[in-house]
N, C-alpha and C positions, 0 to 999 in steps of 0.2 A: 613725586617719589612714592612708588609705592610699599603701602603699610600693609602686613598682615598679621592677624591674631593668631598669638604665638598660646597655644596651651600650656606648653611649659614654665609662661611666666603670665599667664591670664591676662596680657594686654596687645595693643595693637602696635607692634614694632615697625622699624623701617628695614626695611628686606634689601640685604647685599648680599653676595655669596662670598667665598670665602676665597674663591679664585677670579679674580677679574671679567666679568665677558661669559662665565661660564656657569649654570645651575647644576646641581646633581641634586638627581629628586624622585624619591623613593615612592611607590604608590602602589596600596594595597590592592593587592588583583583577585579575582575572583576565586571560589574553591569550585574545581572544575567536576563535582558529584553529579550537581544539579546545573539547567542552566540558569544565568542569571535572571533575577529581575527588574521591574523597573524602579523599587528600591536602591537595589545596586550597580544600575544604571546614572543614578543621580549622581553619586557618590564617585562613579567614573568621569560624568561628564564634566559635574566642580572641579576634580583633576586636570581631565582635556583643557577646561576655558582656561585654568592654571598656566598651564605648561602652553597653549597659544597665546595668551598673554605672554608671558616673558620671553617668545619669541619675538614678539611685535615689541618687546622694549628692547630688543636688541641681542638678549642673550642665545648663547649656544645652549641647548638644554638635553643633557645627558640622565635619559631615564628608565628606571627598570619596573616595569609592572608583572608580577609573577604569576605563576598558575598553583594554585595548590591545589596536586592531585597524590599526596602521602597523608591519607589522613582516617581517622575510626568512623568518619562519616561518607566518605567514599568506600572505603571495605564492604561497608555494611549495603551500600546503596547497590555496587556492582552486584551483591550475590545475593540482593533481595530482587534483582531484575535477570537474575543466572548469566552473565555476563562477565567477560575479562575485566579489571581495572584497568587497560589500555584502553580496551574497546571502548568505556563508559564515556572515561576521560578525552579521550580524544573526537570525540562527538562533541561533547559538551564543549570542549575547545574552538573546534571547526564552527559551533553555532556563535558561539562568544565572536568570534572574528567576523563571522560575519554580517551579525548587528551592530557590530561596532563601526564597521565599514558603511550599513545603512546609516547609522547617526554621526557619521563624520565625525567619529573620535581618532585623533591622531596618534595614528602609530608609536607605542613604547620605544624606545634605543631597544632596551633589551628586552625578552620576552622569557624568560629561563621557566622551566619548572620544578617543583622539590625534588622530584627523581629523578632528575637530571646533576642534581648538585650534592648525593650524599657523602661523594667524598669532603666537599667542603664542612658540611654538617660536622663530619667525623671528627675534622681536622679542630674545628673550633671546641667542638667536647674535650680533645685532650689537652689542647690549652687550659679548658676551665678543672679538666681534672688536677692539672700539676699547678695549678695555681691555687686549688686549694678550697675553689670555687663552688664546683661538685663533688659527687661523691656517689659510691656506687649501693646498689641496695638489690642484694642477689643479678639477677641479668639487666637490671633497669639502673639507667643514672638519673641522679638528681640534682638541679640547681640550689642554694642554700641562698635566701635573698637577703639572709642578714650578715651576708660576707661582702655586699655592694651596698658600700656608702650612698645612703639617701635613696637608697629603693621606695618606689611607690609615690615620687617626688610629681610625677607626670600625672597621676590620677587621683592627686593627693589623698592617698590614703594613712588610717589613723593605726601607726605601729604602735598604740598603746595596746590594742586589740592581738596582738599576734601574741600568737602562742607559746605557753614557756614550755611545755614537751613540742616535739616535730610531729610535723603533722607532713603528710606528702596528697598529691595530688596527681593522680596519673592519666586521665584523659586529657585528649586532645583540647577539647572544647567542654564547658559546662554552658548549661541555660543559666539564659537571664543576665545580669549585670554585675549582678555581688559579687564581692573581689573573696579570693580563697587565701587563705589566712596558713600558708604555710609551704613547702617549698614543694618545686615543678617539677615535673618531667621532661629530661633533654634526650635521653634514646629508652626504647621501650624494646628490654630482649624481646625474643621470639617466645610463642607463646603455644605455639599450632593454630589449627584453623586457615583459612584461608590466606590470610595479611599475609603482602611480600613481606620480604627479608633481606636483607643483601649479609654477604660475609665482609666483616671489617674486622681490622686491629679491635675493637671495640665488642664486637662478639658478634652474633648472629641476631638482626632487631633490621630496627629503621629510624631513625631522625624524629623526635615528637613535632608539631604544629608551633610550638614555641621556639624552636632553633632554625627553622624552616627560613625566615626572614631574613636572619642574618648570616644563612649562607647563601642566599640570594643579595646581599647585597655589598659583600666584602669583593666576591672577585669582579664585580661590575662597575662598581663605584668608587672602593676602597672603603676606610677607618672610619672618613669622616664627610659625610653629604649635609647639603642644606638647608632640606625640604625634606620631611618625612609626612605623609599623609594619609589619610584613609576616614571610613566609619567611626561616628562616635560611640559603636558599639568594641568596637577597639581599643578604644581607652579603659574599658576595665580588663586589665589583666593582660592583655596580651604587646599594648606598646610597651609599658614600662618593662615587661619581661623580654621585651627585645635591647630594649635600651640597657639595662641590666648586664644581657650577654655581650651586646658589639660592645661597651665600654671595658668591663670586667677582661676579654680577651686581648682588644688591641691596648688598652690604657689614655685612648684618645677622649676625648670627646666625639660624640656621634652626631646626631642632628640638631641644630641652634632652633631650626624652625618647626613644630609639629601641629600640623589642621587636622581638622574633625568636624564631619560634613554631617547636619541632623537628618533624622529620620527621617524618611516616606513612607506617613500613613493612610490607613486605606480606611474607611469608618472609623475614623479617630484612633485607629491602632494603627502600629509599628506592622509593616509589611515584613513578613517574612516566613523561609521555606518550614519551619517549626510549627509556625501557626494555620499556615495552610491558606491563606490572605492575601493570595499573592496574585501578582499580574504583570504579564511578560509584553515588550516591546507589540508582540505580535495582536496582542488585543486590541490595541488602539489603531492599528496599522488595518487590523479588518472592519474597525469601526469610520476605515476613512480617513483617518487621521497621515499626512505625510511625514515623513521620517524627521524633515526641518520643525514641522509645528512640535511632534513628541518629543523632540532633543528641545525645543524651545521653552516649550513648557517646566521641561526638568530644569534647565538653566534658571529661567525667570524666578527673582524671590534672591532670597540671602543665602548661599550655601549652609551657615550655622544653625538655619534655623530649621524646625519641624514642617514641614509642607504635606497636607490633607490632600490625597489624590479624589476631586469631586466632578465627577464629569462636567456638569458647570465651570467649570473650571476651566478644565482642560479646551472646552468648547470656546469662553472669552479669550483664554490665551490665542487660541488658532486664529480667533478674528484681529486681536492686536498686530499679529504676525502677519496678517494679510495685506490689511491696510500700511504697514510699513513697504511690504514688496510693492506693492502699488503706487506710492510716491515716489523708492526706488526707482521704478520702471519711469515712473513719468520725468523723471530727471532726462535720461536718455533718449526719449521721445522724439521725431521729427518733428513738433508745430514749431511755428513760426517766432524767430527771436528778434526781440528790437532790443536796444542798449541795454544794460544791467542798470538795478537800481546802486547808490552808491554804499547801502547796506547790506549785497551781496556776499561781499567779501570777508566783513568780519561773521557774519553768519554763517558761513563755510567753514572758517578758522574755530569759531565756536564750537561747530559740531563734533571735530574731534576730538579737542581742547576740552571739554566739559563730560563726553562720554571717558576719555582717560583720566580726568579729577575724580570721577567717581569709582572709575576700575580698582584707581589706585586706593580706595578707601577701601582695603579687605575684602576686593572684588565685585563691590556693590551693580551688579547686575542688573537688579530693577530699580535704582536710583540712573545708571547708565543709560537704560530703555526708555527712562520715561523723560528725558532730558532727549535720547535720537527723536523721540515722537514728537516733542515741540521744534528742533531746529528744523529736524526733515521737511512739516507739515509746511513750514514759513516757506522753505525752497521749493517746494512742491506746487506752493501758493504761486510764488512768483515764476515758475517753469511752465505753469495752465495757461495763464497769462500773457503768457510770452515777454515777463520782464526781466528774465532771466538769460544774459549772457550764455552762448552756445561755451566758451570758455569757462564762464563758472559755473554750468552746470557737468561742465566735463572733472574739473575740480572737484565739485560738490560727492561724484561716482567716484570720484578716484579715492577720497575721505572714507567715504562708505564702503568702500571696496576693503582700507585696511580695518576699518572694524569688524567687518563678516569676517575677518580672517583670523577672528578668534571667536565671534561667538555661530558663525556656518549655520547662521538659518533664513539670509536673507537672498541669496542669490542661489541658483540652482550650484549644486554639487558638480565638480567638475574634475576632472580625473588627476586632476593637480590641487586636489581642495585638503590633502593631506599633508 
């Protein structure tokens, strides 16, 4: 049965969804400024193994990964390169898809962008207005978080700290991780300067980064999904202010489950476009590196945990990776077969049987891997040999076959590998 570490309650739950047969599962998508890196690559891919996991257990999985491209960090980007925010954006998109499509990350349900959903945005602000939620402050509205019971419950912050005058917070984004100690910004009037604007009941502005979310995920999913995930750079500030608005508007409860995938650093620092530290899909891909070894890499390891990008690294992983296609291959092989040994069979059983006990422990990836490399290497023994049943080693690929089918770096990519 598989277990995941639920942040919300800081332990390792058993994961059902809330509809029989079916997941709804929210996943933080990139801000389409910049393009991604292999940072937030990692972060995507823990997602993907996610969501091909719960296929392979069976589930139907209905998911939305979004694009943020309404944001003071994109404005600034487009007209520091004199360029449209369509233009930027929509480059940046087109790259996103299609490294995503090199590293065989599966397909989102839905793919929405923030400007694409401002009337949702809108819609959800005047709910929080008439409920008493918000509040306006000249052309800008404001969330108040100590009108939602248990704010701050997700990234457990210490509301002895908050402040007895209001304090407001109007950008999109701040550096770093400290949590801002007083209420957000849900629409930013207009201001001049470049930033679009749309005209709404609301006045003349745009949606902040904080309500962005959860107008990306009401019309797609609805009130209440079961999986919300993303960066642990997320958990300060910006999930509990989601969670916040989806509860505060519908009165549901929102996500039972919420993961948070650690850091990828580079010389012992946090990768990122700030620091300037950064390294894209494409480095490794000119260093040689195949798009299965790079996605494998980012996979291999714990998703919760910090992972050091150390070319060494990168370089043992590509050979782990080898040597498994290699026994792979040798399963399928012509030489010559005489009967099976009578320990074929449970060893067969084993391999998938022991790779899913470990999936099911919070995804454990490289406890799965290092468990494929002892059963394989036996089969692999016994296929050299020729003591391996034409039958069980056709078995043996069919086993193997469904586990590439979540983690897609053992078998070449195939047009159906989506």
């Amino acid at each position: 049965m598989l277990r995941l570490y639920n942040t919300l309650t800081r332990t390792k739950e058993r994961f059902a969804p809330r509809e029989p047969g079916t997941v709804r599962f929210f996943t933080c998508g990139p801000s389409i400024y910049q393009p991604p890196h292999l940072g937030n690559y990692r972060t995507f891919l823990y997602e993907d193994v996610l969501h091909r996991y719960l296929q392979y257990l069976g589930y139907r999985v209905e998911r939305v990964l979004p694009f943020t491209d309404v944001e003071d960090k994109a404005f600034a980007e487009a007209e520091h390169l004199g360029v449209s925010l369509r233009g930027l954006t929509d480059r940046v998109a087109a790259r996103f898809h299609d490294e995503s499509r090199v590293l065989r990350i599966h397909p989102p349900t839905y793919n929405p962008r923030s400007s694409t959903t401002v009337d949702e945005a809108v819609r959800i602000i005047q709910v929080l207005l008439e409920k008493g939620s918000a509040y306006r402050d000249g052309r800008d509205i404001y969330f108040d978080p100590m009108k939602y019971r248990d704010f701050g419950r997700l990234a457990r912050i210490d509301l002895s700290r908050w402040p007895k005058h209001r304090r407001r917070f109007r950008q999109d984004t701040y550096p770093g991780v400290r949590w801002n100690y007083g209420d957000f910004i849900l629409w930013c009037g207009e201001e001049g300067g470049n930033a679009p604007v749309w005209e709404t009941p609301l006045g003349r502005g745009r949606p902040s980064w904080n309500v962005q979310d959860p107008a990306m995920v009401l019309p797609f999913l609805g009130p209440t999904i079961d999986i919300h995930a993303g960066g642990i750079d997320n958990l300060a500030r910006h999930h509990d202010y989601v969670l916040a608005i989806m509860e505060s508007v519908t009165g549901k409860p929102y996500a039972r489950f919420w993961l948070h995938g650690g850091h990828l650093l580079i010389g012992g620092k946090k990768m990122s476009k700030s620091r300037g530290n950064i390294m894209y899909p494409a480095t490794l891909l000119s260093e040689g590196y195949t798009p299965e070894q790079i996605r494998f890499y980012l996979i291999l390891g714990h998703y919760r945990e910090r992972k050091n990008l150390v070319p060494a690294k990168v370089k043992e992983a590509a050979g782990r990776l080898y040597r498994v296609q290699q026994m792979a291959a040798s399963l399928e092989s012509d030489h010559p077969r005489r009967a099976s040994l009578r320990g074929a069979p449970p060893l067969i059983r084993s391999l998938e049987q022991g790779f899913r006990e470990r999936m099911d422990d919070d995804l454990d990836v490289e406890g799965a891997w290092v468990h494929l490399e002892g059963a394989l290497g036996d089969l692999a023994g016994m296929a050299g040999d020729g003591r391996l049943g034409k039958g069980e080693a056709d078995r043996a690929t069919a086993a193997l076959r469904r586990i590439d089918s979540i983690l897609q770096v053992i078998y070449p990519a195939t047009g159906s590998s989506h």
